[in-house]
C-alpha positions in Angstrom: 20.4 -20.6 5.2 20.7 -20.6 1.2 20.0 -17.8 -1.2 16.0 -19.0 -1.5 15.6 -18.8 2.2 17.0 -15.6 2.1 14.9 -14.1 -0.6 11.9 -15.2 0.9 12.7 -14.2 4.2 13.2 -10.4 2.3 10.2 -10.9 0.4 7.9 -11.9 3.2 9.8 -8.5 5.3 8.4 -6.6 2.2 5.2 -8.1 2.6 4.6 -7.3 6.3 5.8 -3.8 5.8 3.0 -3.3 2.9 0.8 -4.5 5.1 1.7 -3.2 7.9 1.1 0.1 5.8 -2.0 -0.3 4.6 -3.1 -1.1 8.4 -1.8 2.6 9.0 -4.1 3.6 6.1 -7.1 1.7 7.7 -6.6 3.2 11.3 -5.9 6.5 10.8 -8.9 7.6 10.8 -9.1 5.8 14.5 -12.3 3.3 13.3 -11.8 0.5 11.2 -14.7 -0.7 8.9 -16.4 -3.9 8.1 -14.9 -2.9 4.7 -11.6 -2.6 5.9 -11.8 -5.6 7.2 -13.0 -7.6 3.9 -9.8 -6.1 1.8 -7.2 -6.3 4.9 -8.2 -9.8 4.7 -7.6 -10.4 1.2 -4.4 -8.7 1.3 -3.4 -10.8 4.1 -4.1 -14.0 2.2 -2.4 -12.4 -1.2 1.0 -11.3 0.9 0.9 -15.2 3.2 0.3 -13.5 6.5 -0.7 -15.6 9.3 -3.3 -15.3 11.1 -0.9 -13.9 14.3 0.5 -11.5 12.5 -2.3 -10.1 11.4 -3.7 -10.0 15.1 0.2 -8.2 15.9 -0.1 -5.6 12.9 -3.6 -4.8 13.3 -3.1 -4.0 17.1 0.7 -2.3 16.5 1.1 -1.9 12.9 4.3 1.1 13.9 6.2 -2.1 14.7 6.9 -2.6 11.7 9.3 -0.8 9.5 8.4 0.6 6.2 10.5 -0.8 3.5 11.5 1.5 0.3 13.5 -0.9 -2.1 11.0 -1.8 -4.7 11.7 -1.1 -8.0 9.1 1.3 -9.7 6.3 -1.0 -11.1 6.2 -2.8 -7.4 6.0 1.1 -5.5 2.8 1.7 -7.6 1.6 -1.9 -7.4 2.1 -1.2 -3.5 0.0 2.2 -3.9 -2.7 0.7 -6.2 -3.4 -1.2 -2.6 -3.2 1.5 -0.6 -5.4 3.6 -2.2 -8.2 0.5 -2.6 -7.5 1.1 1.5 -8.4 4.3 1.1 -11.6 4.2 -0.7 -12.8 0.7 0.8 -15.3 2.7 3.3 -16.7 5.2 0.3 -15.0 8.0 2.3 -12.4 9.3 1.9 -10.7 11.3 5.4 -8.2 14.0 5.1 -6.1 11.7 7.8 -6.0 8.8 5.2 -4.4 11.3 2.7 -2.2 12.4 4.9 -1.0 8.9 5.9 -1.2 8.2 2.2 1.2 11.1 1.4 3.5 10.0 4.2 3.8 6.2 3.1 4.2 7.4 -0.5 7.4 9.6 0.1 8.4 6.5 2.5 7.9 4.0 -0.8 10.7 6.1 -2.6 8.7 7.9 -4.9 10.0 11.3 -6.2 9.8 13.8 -3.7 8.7 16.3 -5.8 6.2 14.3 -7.2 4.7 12.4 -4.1 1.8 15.1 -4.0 1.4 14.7 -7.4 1.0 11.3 -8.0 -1.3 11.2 -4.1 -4.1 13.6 -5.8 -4.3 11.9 -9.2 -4.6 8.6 -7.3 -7.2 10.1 -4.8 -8.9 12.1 -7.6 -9.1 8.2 -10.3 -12.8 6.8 -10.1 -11.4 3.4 -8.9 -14.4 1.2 -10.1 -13.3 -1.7 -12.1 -9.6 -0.3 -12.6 -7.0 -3.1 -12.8 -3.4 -2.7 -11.0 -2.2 -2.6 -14.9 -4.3 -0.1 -15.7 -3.6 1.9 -12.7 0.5 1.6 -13.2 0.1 2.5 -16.6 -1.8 5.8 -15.4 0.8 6.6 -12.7 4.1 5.8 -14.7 1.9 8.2 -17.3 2.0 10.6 -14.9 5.4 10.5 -13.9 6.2 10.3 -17.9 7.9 7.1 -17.6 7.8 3.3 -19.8 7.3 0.1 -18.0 9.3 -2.8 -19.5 
């Protein structure tokens, strides 16, 4: 196996984990909606999951392993997606925060900002906000600069 097998075989590992969380997001309010469905199905076309895996993660998404080693701009990316998880039914349920909360301190964000940063993402008007726009909000918030 060279190096380029092994970065893709990371990089599709990240992706499962991503959307293995945003499954979590999805069921944790036990019910999954015909909106849910739409976006986990674009997500699994953006990240190349098959169709079997998406069958595995939907049914057993604890399987698989969260996966913290993102650098900044890819933890918020990763949260921009959650959160569009979030608010894909026009409700939001305390158990998706909760779930939310929990994934974000998994993702490696600061741990004294995780709350933070889960209640100004809640709390954006998500309508026509891009994932730039979005990660220049959040590394506002946690008064940082993307290069």
């Amino acid at each position: 196996m060279g190096i380029y097998d092994l970065y893709i075989g990371i990089g599709q590992q990240r992706n499962l984990s991503h959307f293995a969380n945003i499954v979590r997001i999805a069921k944790s309010d036990d019910q999954i909606s015909p909106e849910e469905i739409e976006f986990l199905a674009k997500v699994s076309k953006k990240y190349n999951i098959s169709n079997e895996q998406f069958r595995d993660i939907i049914k057993f998404p604890e399987k698989v392993p969260t996966i913290a080693h993102l650098d900044c701009v890819e933890r918020i990316e990763r949260l921009y997606d959650l959160l569009i998880m979030v608010k894909a039914d026009h409700h939001v349920e305390d158990q998706e925060v909760f779930m939310l909360r929990r994934i974000v301190t998994g993702l490696a964000f600061p741990l004294n900002r995780v709350d933070m940063v889960v209640d100004h993402s809640i709390a954006m008007e998500m309508d026509g906000v891009t994932v730039d726009s979005f990660t220049d909000s959040i590394l506002k918030l946690l008064k940082m600069k993307q290069f």
